[in-house]
LOMAR-821227 format. One record per residue (C-alpha): residue in one letter; residue number from 0; x, y, z. Coordinates in steps of 0.05 Angstrom, whole numbers. Example, Ala and Ser with C-alpha at 12.3 -4.5 7.8 and 13.67 -1.06 7.14 Angstrom:
# residues 2
+------+------+--------+--------+--------+
! resn ! resi !     xx !     yy !     zz !
+------+------+--------+--------+--------+
!    A !    0 !    246 !    -90 !    156 !
!    S !    1 !    273 !    -21 !    143 !
+------+------+--------+--------+--------+
***
This chain:
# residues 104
+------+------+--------+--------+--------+
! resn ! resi !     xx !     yy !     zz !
+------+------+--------+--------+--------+
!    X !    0 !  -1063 !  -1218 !    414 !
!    X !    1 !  -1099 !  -1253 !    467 !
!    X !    2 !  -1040 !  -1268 !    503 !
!    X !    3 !  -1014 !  -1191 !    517 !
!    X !    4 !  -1087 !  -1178 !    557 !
!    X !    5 !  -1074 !  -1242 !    596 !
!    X !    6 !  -1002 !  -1221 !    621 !
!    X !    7 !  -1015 !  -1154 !    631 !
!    X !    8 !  -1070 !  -1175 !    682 !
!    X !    9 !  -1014 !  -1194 !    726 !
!    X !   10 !   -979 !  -1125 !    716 !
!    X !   11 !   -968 !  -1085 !    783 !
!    X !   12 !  -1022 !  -1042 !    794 !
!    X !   13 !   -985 !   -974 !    786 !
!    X !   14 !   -969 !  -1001 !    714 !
!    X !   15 !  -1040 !  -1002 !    696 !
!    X !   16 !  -1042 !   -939 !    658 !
!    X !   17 !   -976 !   -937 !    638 !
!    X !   18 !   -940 !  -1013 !    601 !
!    X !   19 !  -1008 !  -1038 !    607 !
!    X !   20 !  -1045 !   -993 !    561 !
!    X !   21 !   -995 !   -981 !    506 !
!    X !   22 !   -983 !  -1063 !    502 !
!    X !   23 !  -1054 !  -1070 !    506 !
!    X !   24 !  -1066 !  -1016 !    455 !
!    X !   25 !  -1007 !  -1034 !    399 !
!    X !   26 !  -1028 !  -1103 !    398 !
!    X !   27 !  -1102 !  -1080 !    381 !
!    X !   28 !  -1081 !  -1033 !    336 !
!    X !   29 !  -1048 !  -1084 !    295 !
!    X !   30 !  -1107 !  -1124 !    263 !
!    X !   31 !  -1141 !  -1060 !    280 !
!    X !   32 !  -1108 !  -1021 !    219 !
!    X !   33 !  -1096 !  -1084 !    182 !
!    X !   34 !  -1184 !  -1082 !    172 !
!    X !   35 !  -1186 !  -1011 !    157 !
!    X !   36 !  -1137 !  -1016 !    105 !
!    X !   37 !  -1164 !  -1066 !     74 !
!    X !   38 !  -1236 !  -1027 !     76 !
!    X !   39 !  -1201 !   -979 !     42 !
!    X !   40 !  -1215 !   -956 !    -32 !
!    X !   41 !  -1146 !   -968 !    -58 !
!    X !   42 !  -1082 !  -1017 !    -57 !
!    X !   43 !  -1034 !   -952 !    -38 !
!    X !   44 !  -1083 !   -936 !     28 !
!    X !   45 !  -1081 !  -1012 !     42 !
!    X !   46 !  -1002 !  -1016 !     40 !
!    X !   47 !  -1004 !   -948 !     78 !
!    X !   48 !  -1039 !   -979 !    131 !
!    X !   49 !   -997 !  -1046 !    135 !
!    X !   50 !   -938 !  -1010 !    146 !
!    X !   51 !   -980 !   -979 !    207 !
!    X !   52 !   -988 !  -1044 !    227 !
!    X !   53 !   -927 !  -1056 !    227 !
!    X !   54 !   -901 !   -998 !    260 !
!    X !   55 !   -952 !  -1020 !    325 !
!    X !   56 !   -922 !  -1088 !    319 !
!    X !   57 !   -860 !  -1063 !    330 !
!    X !   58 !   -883 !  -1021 !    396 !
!    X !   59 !   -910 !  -1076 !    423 !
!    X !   60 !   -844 !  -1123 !    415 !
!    X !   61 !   -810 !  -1059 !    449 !
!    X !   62 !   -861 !  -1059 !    505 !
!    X !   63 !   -849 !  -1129 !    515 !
!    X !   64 !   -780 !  -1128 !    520 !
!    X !   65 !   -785 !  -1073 !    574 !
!    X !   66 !   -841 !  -1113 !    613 !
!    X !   67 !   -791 !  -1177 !    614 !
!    X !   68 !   -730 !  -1129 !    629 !
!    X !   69 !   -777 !  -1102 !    691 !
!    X !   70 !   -789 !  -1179 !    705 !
!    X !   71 !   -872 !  -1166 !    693 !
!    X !   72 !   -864 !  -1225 !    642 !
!    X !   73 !   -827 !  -1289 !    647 !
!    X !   74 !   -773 !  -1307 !    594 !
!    X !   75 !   -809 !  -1358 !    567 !
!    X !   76 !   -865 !  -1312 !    563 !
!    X !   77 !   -837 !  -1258 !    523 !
!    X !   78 !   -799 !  -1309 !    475 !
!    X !   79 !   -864 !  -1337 !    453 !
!    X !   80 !   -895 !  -1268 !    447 !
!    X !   81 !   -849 !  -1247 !    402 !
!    X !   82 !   -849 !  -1314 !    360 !
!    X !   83 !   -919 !  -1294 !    355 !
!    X !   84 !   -898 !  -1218 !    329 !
!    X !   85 !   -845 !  -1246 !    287 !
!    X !   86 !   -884 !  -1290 !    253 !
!    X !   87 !   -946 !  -1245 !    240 !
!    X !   88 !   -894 !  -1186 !    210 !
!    X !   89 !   -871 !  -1239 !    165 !
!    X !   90 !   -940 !  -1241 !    139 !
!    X !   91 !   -953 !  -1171 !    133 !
!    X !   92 !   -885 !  -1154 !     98 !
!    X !   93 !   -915 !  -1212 !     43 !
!    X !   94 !   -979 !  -1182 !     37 !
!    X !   95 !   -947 !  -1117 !     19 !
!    X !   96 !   -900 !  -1142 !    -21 !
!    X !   97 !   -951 !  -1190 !    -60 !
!    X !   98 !   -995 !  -1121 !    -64 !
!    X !   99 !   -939 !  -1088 !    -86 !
!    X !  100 !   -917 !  -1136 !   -143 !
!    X !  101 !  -1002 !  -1145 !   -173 !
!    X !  102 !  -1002 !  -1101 !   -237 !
!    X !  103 !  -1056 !  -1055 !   -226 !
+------+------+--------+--------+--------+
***
């Protein structure tokens, strides 16, 4: 999520610590647990981990809604954000449900 380090640039500087970092974090933490899962030894500790995945993708949409409701981001901005969220949870919800449905 390229995008959420380029908009958070323009963050005020007091936000730094603060929006910045838990956008910043949530959206790396996505692909972030998405790998480890799938380095892990077992379908249940992969699902595990895409529902993590899921769970950060869902902070971040949150952090981006506050950051456009604080005017840091641009409508336009935020809409294509989350088009970008929404489409990538659609995604993960198949992968779990395609690892759900394999016979073992």
């Amino acid at each position: 999520m390229a995008d959420v380090y380029a908009i958070t640039k323009k963050f005020p500087n007091d936000e730094r610590y603060a929006l910045c970092d838990q956008m910043q974090r949530a959206s790396v933490s996505v692909p972030a647990n998405i790998a480890e899962g799938h380095a892990r030894s077992s379908r249940k500790e992969f699902l595990h981990f895409l529902s993590i995945s899921l769970g950060s993708l869902a902070e971040l949409e949150t952090h981006l809604t506050i950051a456009n409701r604080l005017s840091y981001v641009t409508k336009e901005k935020t809409e294509k954000i989350l088009d970008q969220t929404n489409l990538l949870g659609k995604r993960i919800r198949s992968l779990q449900r395609s690892l759900k449905n394999k016979v073992s």
